[in-house]
Backbone bond lengths (Angstrom), bond angles and torsions (degrees), N, CA, C in turn:
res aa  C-N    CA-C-N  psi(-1)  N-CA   C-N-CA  omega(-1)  CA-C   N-CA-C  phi
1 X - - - 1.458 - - 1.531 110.74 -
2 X 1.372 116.02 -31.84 1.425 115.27 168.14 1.445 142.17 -18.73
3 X 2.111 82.72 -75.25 1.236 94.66 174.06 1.635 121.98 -102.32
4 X 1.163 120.73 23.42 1.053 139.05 152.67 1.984 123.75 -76.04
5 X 1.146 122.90 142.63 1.388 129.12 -170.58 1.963 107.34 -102.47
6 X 1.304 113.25 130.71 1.126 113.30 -159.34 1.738 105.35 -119.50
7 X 0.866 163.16 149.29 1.180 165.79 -83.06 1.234 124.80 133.10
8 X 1.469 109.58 111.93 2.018 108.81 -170.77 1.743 90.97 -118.18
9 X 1.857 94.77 136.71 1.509 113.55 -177.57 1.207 90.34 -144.98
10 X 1.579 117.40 156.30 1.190 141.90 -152.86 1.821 100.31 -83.70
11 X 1.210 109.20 114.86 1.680 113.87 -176.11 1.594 124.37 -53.72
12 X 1.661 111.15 -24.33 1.129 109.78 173.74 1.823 112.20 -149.79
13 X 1.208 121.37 -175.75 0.908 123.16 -164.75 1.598 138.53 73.79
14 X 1.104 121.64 177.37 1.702 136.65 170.07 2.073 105.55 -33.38
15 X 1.113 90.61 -60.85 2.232 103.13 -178.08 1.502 84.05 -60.03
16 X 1.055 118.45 -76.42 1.206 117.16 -144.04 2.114 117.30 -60.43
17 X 1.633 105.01 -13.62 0.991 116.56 163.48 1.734 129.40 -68.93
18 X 1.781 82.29 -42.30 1.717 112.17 -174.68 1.942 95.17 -57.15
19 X 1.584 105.60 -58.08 1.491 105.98 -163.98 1.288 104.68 -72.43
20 X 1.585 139.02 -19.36 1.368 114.43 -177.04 1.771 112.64 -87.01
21 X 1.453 104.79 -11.36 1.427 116.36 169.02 1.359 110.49 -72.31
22 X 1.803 115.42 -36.68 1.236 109.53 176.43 1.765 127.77 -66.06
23 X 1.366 108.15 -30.69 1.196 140.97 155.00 1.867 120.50 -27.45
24 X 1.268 84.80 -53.37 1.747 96.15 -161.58 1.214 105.09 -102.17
25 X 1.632 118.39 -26.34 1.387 106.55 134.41 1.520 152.73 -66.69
26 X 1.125 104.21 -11.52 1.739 106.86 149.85 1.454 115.06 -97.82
27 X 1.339 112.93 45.08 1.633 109.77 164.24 1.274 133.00 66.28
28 X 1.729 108.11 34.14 1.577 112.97 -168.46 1.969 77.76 -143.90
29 X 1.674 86.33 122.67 1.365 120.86 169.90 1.543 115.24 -86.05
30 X 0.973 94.15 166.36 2.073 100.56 -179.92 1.728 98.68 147.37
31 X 1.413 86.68 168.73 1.369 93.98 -172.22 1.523 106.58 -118.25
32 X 1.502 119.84 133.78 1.590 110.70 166.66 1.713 115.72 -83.43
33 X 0.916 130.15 134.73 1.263 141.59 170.23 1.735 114.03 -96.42
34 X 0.878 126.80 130.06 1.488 106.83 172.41 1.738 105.25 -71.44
35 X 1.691 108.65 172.02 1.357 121.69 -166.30 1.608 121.08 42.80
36 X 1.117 129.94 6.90 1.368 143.83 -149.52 1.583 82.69 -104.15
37 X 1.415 123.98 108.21 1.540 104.77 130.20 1.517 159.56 -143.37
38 X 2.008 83.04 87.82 1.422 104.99 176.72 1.272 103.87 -134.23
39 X 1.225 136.52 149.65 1.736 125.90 158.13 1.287 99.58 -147.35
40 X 1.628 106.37 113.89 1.459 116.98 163.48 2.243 121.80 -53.70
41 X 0.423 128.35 141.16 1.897 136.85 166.01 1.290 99.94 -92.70
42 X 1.332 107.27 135.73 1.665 145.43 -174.33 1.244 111.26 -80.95
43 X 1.441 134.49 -43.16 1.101 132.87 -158.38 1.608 108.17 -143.46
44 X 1.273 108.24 8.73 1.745 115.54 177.80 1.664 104.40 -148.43
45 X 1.655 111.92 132.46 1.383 103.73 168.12 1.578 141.80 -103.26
46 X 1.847 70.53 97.19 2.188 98.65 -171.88 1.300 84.40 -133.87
47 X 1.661 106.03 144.24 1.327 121.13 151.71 1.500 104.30 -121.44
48 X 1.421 110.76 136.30 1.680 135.57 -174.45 1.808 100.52 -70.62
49 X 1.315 107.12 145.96 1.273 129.73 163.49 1.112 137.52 -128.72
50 X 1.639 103.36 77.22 1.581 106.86 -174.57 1.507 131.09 -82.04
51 X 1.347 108.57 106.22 1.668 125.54 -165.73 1.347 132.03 -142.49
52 X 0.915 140.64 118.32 1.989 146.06 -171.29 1.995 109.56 2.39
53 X 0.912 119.65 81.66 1.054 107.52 171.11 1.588 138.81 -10.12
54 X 1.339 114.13 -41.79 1.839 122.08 160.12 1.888 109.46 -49.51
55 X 1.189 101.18 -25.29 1.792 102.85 -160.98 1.637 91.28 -104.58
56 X 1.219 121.44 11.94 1.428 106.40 -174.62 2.081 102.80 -93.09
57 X 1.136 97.55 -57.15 2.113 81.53 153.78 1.105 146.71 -60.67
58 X 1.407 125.10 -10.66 1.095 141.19 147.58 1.736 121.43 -49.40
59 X 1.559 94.16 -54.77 1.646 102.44 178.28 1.590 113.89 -78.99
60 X 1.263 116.51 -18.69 1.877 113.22 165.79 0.870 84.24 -77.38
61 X 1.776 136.37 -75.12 1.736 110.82 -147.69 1.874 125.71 -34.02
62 X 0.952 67.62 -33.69 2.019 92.96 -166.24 1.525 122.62 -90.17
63 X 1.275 101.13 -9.41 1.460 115.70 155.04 1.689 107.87 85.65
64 X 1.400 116.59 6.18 1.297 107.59 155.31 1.445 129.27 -68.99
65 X 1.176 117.74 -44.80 1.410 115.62 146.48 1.459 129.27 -75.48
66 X 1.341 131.60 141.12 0.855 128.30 -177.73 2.126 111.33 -106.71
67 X 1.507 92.02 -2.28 1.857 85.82 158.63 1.648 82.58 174.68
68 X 1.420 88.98 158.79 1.541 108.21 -166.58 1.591 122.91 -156.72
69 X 1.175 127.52 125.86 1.555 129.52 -151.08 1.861 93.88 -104.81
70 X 1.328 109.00 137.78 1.815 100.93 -152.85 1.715 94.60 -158.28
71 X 0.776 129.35 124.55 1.529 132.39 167.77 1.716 112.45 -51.12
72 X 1.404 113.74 113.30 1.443 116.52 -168.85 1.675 113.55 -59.98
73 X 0.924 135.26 -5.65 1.014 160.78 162.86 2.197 100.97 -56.31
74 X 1.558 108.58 -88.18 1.521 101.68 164.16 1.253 119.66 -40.44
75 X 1.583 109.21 -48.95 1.533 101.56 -176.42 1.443 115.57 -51.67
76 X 1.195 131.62 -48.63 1.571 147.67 -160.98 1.966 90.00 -65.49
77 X 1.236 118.01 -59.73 1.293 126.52 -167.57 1.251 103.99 -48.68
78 X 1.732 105.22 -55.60 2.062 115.93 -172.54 1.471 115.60 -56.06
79 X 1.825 125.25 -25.95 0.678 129.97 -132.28 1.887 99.74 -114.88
80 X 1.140 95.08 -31.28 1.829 110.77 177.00 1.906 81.89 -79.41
81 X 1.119 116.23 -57.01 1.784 99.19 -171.94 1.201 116.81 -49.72
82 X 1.421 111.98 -46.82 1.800 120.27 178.57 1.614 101.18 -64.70
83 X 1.153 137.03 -65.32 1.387 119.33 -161.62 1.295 104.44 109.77
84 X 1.445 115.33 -97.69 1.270 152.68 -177.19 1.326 115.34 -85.42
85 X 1.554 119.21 60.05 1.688 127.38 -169.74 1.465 107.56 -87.45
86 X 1.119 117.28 143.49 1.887 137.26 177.86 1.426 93.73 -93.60
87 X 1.247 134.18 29.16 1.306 137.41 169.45 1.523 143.74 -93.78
88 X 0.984 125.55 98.97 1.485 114.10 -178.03 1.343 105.05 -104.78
89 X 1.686 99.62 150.04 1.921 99.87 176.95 1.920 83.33 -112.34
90 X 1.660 85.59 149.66 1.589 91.97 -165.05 1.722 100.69 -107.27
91 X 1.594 94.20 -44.53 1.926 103.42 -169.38 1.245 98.76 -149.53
92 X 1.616 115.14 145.41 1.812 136.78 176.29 2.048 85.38 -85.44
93 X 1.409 94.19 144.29 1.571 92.37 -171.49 1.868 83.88 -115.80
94 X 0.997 114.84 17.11 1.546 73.54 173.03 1.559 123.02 104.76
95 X 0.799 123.87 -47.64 1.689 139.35 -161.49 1.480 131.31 -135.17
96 X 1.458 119.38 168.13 1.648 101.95 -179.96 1.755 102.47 72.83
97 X 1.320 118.80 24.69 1.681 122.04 -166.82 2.131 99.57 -65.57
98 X 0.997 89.79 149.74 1.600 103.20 163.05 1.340 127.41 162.38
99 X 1.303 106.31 -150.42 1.781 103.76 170.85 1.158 135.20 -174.75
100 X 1.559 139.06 177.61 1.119 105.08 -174.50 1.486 103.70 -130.85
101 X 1.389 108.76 150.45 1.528 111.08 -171.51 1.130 104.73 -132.68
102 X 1.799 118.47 175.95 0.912 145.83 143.26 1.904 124.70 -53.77
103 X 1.068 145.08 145.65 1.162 139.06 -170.83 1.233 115.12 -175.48
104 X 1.713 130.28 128.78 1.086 147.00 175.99 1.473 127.96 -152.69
105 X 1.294 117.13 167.74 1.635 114.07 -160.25 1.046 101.40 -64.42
106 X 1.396 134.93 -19.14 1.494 127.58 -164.90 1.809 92.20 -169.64
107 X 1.900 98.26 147.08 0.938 109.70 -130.56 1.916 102.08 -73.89
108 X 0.891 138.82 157.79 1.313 128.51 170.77 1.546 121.90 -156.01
109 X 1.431 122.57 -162.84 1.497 101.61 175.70 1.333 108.03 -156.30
110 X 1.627 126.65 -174.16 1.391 97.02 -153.11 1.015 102.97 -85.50
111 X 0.901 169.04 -136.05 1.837 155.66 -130.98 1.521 112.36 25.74
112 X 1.254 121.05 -55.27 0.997 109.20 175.25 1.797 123.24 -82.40
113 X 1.582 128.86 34.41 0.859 141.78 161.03 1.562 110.06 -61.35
114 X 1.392 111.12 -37.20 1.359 119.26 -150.96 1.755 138.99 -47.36
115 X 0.750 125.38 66.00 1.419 117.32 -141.13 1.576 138.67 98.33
116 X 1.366 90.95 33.47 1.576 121.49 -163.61 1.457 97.98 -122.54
117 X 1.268 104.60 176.69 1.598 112.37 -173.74 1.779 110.38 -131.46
118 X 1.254 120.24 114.54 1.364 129.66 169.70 1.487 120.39 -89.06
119 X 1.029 110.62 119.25 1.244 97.03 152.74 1.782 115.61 -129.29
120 X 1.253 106.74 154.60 1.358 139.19 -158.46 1.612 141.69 -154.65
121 X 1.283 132.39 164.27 0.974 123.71 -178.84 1.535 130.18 -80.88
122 X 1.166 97.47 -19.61 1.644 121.68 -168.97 1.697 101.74 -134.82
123 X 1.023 73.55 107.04 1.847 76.30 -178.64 1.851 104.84 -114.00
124 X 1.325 119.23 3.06 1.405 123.15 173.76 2.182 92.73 -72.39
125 X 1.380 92.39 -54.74 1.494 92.27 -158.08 1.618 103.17 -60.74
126 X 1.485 100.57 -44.69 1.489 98.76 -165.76 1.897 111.54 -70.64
127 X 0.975 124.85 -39.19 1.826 129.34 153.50 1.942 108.68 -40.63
128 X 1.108 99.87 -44.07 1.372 102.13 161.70 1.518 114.11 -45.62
129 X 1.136 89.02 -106.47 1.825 96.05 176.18 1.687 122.30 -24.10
130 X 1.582 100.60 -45.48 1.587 88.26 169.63 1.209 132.42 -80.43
131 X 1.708 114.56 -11.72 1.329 113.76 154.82 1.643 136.93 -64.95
132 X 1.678 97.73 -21.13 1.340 117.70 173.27 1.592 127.33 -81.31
133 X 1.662 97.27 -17.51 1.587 100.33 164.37 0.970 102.73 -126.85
134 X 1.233 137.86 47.32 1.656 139.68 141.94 1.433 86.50 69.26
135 X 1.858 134.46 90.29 1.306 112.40 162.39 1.380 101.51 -143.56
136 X 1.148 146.74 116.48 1.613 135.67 165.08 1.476 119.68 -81.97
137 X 1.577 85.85 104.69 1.603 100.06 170.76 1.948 106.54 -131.57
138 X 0.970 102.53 178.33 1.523 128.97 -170.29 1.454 103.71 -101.14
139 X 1.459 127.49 93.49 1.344 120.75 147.80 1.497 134.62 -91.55
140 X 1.498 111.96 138.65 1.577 115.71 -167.78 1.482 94.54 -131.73
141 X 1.531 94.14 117.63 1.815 114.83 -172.66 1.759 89.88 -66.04
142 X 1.248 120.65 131.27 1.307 132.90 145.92 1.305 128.08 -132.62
143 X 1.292 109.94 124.18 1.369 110.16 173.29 1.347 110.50 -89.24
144 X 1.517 121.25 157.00 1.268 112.04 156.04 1.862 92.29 132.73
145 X 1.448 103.65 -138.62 1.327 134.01 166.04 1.613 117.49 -50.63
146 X 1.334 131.25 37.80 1.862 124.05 -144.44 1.517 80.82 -53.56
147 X 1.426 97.38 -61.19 1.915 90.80 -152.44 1.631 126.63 -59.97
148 X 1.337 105.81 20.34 1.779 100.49 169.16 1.515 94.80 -108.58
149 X 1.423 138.47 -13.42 1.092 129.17 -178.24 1.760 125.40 -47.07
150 X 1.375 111.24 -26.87 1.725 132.17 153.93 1.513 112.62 -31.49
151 X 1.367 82.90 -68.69 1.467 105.18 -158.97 1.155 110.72 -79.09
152 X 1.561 125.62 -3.47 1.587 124.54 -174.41 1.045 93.56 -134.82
153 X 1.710 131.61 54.95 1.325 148.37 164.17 1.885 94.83 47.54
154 X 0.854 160.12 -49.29 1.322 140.72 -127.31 1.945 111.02 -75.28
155 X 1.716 112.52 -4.59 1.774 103.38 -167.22 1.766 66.24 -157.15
156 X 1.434 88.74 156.23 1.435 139.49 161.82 1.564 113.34 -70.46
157 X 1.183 102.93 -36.18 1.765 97.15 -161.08 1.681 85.25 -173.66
158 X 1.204 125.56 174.99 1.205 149.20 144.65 1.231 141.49 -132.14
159 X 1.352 121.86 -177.82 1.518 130.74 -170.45 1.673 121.77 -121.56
160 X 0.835 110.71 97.19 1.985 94.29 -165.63 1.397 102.66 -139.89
161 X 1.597 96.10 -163.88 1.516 95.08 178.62 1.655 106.25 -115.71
162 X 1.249 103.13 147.85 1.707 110.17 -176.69 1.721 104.44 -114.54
163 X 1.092 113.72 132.38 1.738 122.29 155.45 1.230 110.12 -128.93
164 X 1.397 122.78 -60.57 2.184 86.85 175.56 1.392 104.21 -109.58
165 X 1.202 114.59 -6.79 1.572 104.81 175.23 1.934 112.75 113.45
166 X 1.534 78.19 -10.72 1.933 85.70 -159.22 1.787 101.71 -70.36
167 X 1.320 114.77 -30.94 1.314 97.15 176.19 2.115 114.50 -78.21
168 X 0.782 108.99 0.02 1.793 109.38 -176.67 1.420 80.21 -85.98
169 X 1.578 107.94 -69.28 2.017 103.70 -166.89 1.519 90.82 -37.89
170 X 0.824 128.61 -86.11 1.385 122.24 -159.03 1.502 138.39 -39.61
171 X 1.148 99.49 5.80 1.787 123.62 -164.99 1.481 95.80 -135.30
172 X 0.804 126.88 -31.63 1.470 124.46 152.55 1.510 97.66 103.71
173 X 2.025 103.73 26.15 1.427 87.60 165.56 1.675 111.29 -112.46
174 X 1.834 121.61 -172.57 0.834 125.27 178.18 1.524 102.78 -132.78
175 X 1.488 103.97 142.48 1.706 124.15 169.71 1.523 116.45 -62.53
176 X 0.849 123.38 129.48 2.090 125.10 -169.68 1.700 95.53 -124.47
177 X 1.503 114.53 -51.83 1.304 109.30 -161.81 1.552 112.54 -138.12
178 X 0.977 111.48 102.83 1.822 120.20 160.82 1.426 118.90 -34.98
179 X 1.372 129.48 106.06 1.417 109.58 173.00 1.693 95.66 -84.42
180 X 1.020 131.30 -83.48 1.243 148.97 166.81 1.621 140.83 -110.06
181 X 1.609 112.15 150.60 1.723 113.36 -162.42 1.980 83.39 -96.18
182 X 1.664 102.27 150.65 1.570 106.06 170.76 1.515 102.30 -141.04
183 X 1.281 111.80 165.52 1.209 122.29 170.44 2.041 113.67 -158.90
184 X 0.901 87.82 157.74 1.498 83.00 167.29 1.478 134.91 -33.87
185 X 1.125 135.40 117.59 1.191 128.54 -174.36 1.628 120.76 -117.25
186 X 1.023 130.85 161.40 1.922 134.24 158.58 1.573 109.61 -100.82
187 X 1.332 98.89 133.74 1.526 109.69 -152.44 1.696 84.99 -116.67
188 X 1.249 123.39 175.29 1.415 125.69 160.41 2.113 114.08 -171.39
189 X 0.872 104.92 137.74 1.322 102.09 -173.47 1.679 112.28 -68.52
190 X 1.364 128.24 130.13 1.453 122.60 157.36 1.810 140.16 -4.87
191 X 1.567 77.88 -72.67 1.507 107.77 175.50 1.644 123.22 -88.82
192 X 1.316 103.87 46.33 1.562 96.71 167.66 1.506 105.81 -88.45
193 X 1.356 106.74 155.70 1.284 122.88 -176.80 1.800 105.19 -84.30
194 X 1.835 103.33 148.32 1.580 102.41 -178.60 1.543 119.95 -23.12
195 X 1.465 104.20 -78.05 1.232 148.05 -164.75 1.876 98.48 -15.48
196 X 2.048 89.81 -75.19 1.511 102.53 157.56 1.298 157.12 -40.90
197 X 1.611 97.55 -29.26 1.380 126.48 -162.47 1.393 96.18 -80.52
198 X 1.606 127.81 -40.51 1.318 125.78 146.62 1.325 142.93 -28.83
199 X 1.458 123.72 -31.69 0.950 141.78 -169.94 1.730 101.39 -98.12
200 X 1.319 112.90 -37.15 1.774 124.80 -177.73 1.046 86.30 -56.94
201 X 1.697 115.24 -77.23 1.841 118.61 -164.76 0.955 125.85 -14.56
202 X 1.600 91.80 -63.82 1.934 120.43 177.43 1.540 118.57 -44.62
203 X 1.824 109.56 -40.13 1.648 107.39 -159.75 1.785 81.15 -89.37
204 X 1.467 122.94 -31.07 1.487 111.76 -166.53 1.198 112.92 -72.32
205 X 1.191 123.82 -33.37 2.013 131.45 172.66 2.282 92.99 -49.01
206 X 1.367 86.58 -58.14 1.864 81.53 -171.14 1.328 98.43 -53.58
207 X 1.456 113.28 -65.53 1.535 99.47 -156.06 1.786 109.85 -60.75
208 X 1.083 130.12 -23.79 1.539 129.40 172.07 1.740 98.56 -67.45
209 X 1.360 131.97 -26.27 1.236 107.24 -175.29 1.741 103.50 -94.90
210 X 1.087 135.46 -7.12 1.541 146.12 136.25 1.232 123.53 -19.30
211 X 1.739 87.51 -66.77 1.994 109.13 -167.42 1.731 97.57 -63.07
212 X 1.713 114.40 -50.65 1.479 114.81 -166.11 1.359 96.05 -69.51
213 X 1.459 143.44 -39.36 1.507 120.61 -170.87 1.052 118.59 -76.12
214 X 1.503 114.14 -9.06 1.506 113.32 172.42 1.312 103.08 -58.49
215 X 1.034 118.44 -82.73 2.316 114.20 -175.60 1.337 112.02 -57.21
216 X 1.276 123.50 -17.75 1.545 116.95 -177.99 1.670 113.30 -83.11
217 X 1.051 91.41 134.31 1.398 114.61 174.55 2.204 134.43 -98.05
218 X 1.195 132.41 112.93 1.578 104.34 -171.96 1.743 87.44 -97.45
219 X 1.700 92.66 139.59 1.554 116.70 -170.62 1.535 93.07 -113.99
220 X 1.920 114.65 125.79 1.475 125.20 177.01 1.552 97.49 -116.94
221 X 0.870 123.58 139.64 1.940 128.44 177.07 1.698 103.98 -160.56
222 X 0.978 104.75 -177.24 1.619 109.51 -175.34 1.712 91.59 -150.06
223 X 1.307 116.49 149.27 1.501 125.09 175.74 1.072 108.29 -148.11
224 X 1.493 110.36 175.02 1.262 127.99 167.74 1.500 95.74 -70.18
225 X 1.778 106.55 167.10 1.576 105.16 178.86 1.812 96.58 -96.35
226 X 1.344 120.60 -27.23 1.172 89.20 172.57 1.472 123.45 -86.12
227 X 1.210 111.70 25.77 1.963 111.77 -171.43 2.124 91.27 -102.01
228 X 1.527 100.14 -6.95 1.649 93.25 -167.06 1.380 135.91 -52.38
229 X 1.866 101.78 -41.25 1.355 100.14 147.11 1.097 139.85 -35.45
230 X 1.531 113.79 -73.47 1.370 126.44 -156.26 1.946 96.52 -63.62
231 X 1.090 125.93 -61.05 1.229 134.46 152.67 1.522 119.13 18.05
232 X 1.844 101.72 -82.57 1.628 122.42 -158.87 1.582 74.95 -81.33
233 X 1.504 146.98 -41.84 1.355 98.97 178.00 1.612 148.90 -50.50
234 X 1.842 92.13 -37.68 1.354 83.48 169.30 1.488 132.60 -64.70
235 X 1.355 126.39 -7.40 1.289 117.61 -137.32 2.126 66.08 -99.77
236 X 1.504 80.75 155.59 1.508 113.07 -165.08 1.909 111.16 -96.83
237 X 1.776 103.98 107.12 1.359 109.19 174.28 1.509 115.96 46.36
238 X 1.899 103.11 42.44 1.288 108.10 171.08 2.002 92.13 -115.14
239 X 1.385 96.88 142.40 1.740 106.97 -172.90 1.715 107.92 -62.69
240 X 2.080 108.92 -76.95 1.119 113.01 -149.74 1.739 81.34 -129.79
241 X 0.634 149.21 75.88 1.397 146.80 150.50 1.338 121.14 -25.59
242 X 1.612 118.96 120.52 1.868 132.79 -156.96 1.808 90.27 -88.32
243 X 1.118 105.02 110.33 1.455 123.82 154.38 1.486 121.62 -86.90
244 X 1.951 105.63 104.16 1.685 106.04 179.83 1.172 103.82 -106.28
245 X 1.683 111.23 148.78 1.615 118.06 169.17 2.016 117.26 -57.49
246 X 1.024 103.99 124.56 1.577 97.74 159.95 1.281 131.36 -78.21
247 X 1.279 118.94 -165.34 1.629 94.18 175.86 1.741 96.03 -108.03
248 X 1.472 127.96 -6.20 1.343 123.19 179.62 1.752 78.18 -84.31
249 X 1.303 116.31 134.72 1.672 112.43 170.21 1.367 96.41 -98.07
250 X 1.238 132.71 35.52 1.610 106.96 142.09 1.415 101.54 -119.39
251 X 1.423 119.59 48.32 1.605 125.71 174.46 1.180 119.64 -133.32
252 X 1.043 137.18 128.55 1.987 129.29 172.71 1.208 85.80 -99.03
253 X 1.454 85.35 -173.39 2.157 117.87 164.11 1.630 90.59 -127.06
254 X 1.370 115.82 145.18 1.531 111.50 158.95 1.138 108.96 -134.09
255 X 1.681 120.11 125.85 1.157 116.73 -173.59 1.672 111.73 -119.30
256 X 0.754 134.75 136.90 2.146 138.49 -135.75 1.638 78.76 -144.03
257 X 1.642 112.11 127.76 1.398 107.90 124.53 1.845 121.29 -83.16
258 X 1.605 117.12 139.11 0.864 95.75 -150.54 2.072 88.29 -126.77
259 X 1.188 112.91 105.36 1.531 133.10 -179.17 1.657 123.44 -46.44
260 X 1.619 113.68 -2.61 0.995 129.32 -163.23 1.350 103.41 -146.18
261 X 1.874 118.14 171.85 1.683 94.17 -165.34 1.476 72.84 -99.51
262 X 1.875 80.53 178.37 1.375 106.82 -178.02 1.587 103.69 -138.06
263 X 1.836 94.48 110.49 1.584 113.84 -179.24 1.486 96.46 -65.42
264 X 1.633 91.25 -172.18 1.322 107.74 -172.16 1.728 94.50 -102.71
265 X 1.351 125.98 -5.47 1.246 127.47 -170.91 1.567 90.26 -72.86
266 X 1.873 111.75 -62.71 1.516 111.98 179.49 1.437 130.16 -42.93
267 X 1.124 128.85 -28.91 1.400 149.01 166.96 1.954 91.76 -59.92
268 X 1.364 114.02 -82.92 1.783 104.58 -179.03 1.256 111.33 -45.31
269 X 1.623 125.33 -0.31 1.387 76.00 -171.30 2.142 78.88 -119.32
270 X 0.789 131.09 -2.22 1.351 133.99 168.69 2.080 94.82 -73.80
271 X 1.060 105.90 -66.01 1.921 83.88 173.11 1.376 136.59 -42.37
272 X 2.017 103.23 -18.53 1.467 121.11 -174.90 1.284 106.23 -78.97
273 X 1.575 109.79 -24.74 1.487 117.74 -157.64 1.764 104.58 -103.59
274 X 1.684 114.34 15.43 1.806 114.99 -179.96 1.402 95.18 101.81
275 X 1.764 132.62 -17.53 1.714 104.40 -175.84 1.702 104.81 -77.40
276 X 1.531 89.56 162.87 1.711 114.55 -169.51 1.076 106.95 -130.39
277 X 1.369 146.53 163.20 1.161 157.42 75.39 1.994 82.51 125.66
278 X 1.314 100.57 44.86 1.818 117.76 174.64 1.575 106.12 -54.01
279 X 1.372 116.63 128.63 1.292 139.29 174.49 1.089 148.16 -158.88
280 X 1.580 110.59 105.43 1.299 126.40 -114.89 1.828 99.39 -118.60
281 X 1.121 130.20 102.12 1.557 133.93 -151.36 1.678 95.37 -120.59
282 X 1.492 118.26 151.38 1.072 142.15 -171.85 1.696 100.10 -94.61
283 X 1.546 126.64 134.72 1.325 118.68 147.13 1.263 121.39 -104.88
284 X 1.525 103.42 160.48 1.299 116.46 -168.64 1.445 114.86 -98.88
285 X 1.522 114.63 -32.81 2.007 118.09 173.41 1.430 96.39 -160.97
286 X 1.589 108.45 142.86 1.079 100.38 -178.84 1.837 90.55 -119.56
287 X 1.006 124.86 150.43 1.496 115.80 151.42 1.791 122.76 -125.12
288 X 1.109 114.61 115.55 1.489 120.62 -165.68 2.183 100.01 -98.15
């Protein structure tokens, strides 16, 4: 187990699906078992740690894990509790998007926090913030159900996390104030030893060439040669774009990897500008 690299991901749910996909796309095999939580890798030396997402910074700080994929959101919470964290965040992965807000039956703003009662999941972050805008209110850590807490007299308002909104509509509350946007993150402990730290590099180069093919796009079109300029500007967070001869010689092909997405607006307006025969392909890893 030593010299092996160990890794804590969330045992169930949506993350915990996202990271073992993220996983097997940077080239580390293993098998999930249900109730299982350990899974050795076949062809890389990491063994997986599937466990409650709240306990996954806890176990990097402390060096049982040696890196761990965690919704920035926990991380932020674990990290005002610790103080003094052995933590580094290395890369935003992409996924698991949301946020956390403010929310109440009717709409308000923060001033009127004042002497009110929250309850929430994270009460490190949210004591935060109200210490940072001077506000005295009452927070009551709840896990679970936050948003019926309104409605079953016990909080004023709450603190949670929002992605489409459909569970607040449905509770009959409304969002007033954003504390912060989260997403998935790569976590890694301080104190790994050389030896290992080799092996991190290695899985972090894959998983960064993962994260970039996710938004990147390869763009094929054909143009006029004098439309070529105007052209490679539009195309989106692509560097040097490969210009091939056609056989009409007043025609190229230009083919762009392109680092940024590419709407369907960018496409109209590259057809506005002479491109043809636009073709627009998904990548799978990039490594730079």
């Amino acid at each position: 187990m030593k010299s092996r690299l160990t890794i804590a991901i969330q045992g169930k749910g949506r993350l915990s699906k996202e990271s073992v996909n993220l996983l097997n796309k940077s080239g580390i095999s293993f098998s999930v078992n249900n109730g299982n939580l350990l899974a050795k890798a076949k062809n890389f030396p990491i063994d997986i740690l599937f466990v409650r997402d709240d306990d996954i910074p806890s176990l990097v700080n402390n060096g049982i894990a040696d890196i761990g994929i965690v919704g920035d959101n926990v991380l932020i919470e674990k990290i005002i509790e610790l103080k003094n964290s052995n933590i580094k965040k290395v890369l935003d992965l992409g996924f698991s998007r949301c946020k956390l807000s403010f929310a109440a039956p009717a709409v308000k703003n923060i001033s009127s926090l004042k002497n009110k009662i929250i309850a929430t999941s994270y009460p490190n972050i949210v004591r935060k913030y109200l210490i940072e805008n001077n506000i005295t209110a009452k927070v009551v850590n709840f896990n679970g159900s936050v948003e019926l807490t309104p409605y079953i007299g016990i909080a004023d308002c709450i603190c949670d996390l929002v992605s489409s909104g459909a569970t607040l509509e449905a509770n009959n509350l409304v969002e007033f104030k954003e504390l912060l946007k989260s997403q998935a993150v790569l976590i890694i402990n301080n104190d790994i030893n050389n030896k290992k730290m080799l092996y991190v590099e290695k899985l972090i180069k894959r998983i960064q060439g993962v994260v970039n093919a996710n938004e990147s796009k390869y763009v094929m079109l054909n143009a006029d040669s004098s439309d070529v300029k105007a052209i490679c500007k539009l195309l989106p967070g692509s560097e040097s774009p490969t210009l091939i001869p056609l056989e009409d010689t007043n025609k190229v092909a230009i083919h762009a990897l392109c680092q940024e997405p590419v709407f369907w607006e960018t496409m109209e307006k590259l057809k506005a500008k002479g491109a043809s025969s636009i073709l627009v392909m998904p990548v799978e890893k990039i490594l730079n």
